[in-house]
C-alpha positions in Angstrom: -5.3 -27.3 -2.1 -5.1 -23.6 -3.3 -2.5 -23.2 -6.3 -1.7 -19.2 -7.1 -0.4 -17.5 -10.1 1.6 -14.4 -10.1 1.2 -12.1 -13.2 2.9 -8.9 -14.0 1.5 -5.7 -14.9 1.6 -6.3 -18.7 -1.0 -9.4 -18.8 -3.3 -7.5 -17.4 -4.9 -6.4 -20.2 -4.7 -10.7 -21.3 -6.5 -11.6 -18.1 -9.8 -9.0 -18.6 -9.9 -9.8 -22.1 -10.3 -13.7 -20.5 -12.7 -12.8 -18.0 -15.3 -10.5 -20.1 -17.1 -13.8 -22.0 -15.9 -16.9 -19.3 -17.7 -20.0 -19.9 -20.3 -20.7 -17.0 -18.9 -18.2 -14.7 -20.0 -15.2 -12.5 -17.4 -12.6 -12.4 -18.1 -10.2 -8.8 -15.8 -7.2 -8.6 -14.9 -5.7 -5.0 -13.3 -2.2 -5.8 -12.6 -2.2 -1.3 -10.7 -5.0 -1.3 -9.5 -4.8 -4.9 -10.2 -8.0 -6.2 -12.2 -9.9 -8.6 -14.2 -13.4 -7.7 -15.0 -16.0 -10.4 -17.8 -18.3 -9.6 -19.2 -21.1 -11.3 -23.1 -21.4 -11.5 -23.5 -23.2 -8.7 -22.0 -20.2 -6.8 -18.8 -22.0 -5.9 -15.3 -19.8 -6.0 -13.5 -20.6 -8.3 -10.5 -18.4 -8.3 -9.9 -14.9 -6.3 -8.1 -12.5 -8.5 -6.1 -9.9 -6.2 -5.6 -6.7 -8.2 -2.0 -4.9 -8.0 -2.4 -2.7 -5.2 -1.3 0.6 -7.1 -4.9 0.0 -9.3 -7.3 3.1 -8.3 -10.9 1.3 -7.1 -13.7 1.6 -10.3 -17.3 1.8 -9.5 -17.7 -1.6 -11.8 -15.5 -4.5 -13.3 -16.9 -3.0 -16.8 -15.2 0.3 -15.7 -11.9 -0.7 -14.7 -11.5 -2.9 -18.0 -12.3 -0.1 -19.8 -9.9 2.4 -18.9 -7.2 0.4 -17.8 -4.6 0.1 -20.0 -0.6 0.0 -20.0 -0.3 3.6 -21.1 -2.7 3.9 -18.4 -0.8 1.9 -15.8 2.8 3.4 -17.1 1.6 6.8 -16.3 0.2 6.1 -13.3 1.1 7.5 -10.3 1.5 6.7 -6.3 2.8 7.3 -2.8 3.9 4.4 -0.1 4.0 5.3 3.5 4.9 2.8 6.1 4.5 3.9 9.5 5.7 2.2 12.4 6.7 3.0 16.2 10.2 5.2 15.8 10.2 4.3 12.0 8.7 6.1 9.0 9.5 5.7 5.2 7.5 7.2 2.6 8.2 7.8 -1.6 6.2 8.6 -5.1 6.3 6.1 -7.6 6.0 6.8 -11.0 5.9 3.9 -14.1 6.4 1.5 -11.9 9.6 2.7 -9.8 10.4 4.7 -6.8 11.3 8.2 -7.6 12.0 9.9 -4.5 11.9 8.4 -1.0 12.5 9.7 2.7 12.8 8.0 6.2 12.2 9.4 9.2 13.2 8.3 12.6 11.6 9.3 16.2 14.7 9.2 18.7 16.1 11.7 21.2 19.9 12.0 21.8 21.2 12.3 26.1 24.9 11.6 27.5 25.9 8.7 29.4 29.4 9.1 30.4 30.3 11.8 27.9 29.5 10.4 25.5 26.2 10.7 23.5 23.9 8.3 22.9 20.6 7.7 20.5 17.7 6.0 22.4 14.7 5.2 20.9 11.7 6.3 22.0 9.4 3.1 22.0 11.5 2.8 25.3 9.8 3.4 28.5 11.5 6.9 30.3 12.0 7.3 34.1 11.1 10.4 34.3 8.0 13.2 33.6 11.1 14.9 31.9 11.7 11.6 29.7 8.0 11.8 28.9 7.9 15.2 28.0 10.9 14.9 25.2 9.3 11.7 23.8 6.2 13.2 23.2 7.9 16.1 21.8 9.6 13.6 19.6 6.7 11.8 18.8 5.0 14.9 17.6 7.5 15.9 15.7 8.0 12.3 13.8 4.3 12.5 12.6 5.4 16.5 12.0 7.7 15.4 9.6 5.9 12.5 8.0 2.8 14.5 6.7 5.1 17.5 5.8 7.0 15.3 3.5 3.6 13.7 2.1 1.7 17.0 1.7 5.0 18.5 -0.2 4.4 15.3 -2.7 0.7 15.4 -2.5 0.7 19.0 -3.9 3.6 18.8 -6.5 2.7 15.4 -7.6 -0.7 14.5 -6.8 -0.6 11.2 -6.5 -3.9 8.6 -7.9 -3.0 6.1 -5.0 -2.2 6.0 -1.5 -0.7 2.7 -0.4 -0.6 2.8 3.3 0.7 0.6 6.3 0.2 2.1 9.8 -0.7 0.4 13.6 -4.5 1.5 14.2 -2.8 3.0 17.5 -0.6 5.4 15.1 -3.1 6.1 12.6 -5.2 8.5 14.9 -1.8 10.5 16.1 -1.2 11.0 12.2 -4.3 13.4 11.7 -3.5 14.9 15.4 -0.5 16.3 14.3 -0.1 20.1 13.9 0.4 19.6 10.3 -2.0 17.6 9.0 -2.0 15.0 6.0 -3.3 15.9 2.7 -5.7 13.2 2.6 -8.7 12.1 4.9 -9.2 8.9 6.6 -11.9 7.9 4.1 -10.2 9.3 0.9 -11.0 7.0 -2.3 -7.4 7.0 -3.1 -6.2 4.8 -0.2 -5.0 1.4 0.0 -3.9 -0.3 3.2 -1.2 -2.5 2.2 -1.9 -6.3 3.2 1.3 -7.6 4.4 3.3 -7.2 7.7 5.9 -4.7 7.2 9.3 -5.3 8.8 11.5 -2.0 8.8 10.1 0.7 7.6 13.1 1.4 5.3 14.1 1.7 1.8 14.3 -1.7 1.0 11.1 -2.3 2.3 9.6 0.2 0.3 11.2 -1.6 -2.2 9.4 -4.8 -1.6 6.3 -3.3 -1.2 6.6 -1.2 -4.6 7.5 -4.9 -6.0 4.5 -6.4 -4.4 2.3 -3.8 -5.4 2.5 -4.2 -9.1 1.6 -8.1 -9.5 -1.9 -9.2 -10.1 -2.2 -12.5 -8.0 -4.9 -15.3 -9.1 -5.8 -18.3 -6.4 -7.4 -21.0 -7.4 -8.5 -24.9 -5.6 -7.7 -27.7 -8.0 -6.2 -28.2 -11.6 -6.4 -24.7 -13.9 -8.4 -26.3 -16.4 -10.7 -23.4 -16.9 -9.7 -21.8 -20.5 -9.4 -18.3 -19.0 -6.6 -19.1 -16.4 -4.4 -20.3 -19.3 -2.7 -16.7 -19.8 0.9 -17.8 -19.8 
């Protein structure tokens, strides 16, 4: 049975002090996935730390012990961007909270009766015409999306990048006429690891929530020393 234990931002610095001299363990540091692994010496898991997402990757464990700290992590700064079909919602993050945010919505507006109506545009159109404005709407949604993330970028300059996007709208985000700050490959990115629901402000909220707790898994009773940080 796998047991979990969610710690905030300020045991951090508790739970590397543990894991520099653990008893009989190997300690594996993935900066990709942005986790640590503890393993006993017959190479058997013993727990799977998840880092808080909004921790930049560190070419070792050593490094990332070494310069992380709260004044670190206080002045630490980030961008979310979720990115789903006809929704977008995107905001820097400083010490820990969301200072500015946007949303962006894809949607075209026609008359039905006289009266207008908004229909969005992940719905099929009849028509070449239909086609025609919802890929002119579609362009400009991911128009508006990287203008508002480049503005950031430049003024802000964010040391993360937490991201949630369909694989199927990831490429149309560098095909837009403005392009995004950022590469595919740039170190600073993080794709978020949870199913996003709306991309709106609350969710941005959740995710900003989610992405400052340090999460430890474990099978069986915590008996090891280091786990007892609480």
């Amino acid at each position: 049975m796998t047991n979990q234990y969610t710690i905030s931002l300020d045991h951090l610095s508790a739970l590397f002090n543990q894991l520099t001299n653990p008893p009989e363990v190997q300690i594996d540091y993935n900066p990709v996935k942005n986790k640590i692994l503890v393993n006993n010496v017959s190479d058997q898991l013993l727990a799977n730390v998840k880092l808080p997402w909004i921790l930049p990757s560190f070419p070792t464990l050593n490094n990332l012990m070494q310069n992380v700290s709260m004044d670190y992590i206080l002045n630490f700064k980030y961008m979310i961007i979720l990115i789903q079909a006809g929704y977008g919602a995107v905001c820097h993050c400083a010490n820990g909270k969301i200072i500015e945010h946007k949303l962006i919505r894809k949607y075209m507006v026609r008359k039905k009766q006289g009266k207008a109506q908004i229909t969005y545009l992940n719905k099929k159109g009849k028509s070449r015409a239909g086609s025609r404005i919802r890929l002119a709407q579609t362009v400009k949604f991911f128009e508006e999306i990287n203008e508002q993330v480049n503005m950031w970028i430049k003024n802000v300059n964010p040391d993360r990048l937490l991201i949630s996007c369909p694989p199927r709208l990831w490429g149309l985000l560098f095909q837009s006429k403005i392009k995004p700050e950022f590469s595919k490959k740039d170190p600073r990115i993080f794709k978020i690891p949870i199913d996003i629901k709306i991309a709106d402000r609350s969710e941005l909220s959740r995710v900003n929530s989610m992405a400052q707790k340090c999460i430890i898994e474990f099978e069986g009773d915590p008996n090891q020393e280091w786990l007892n940080l609480m």
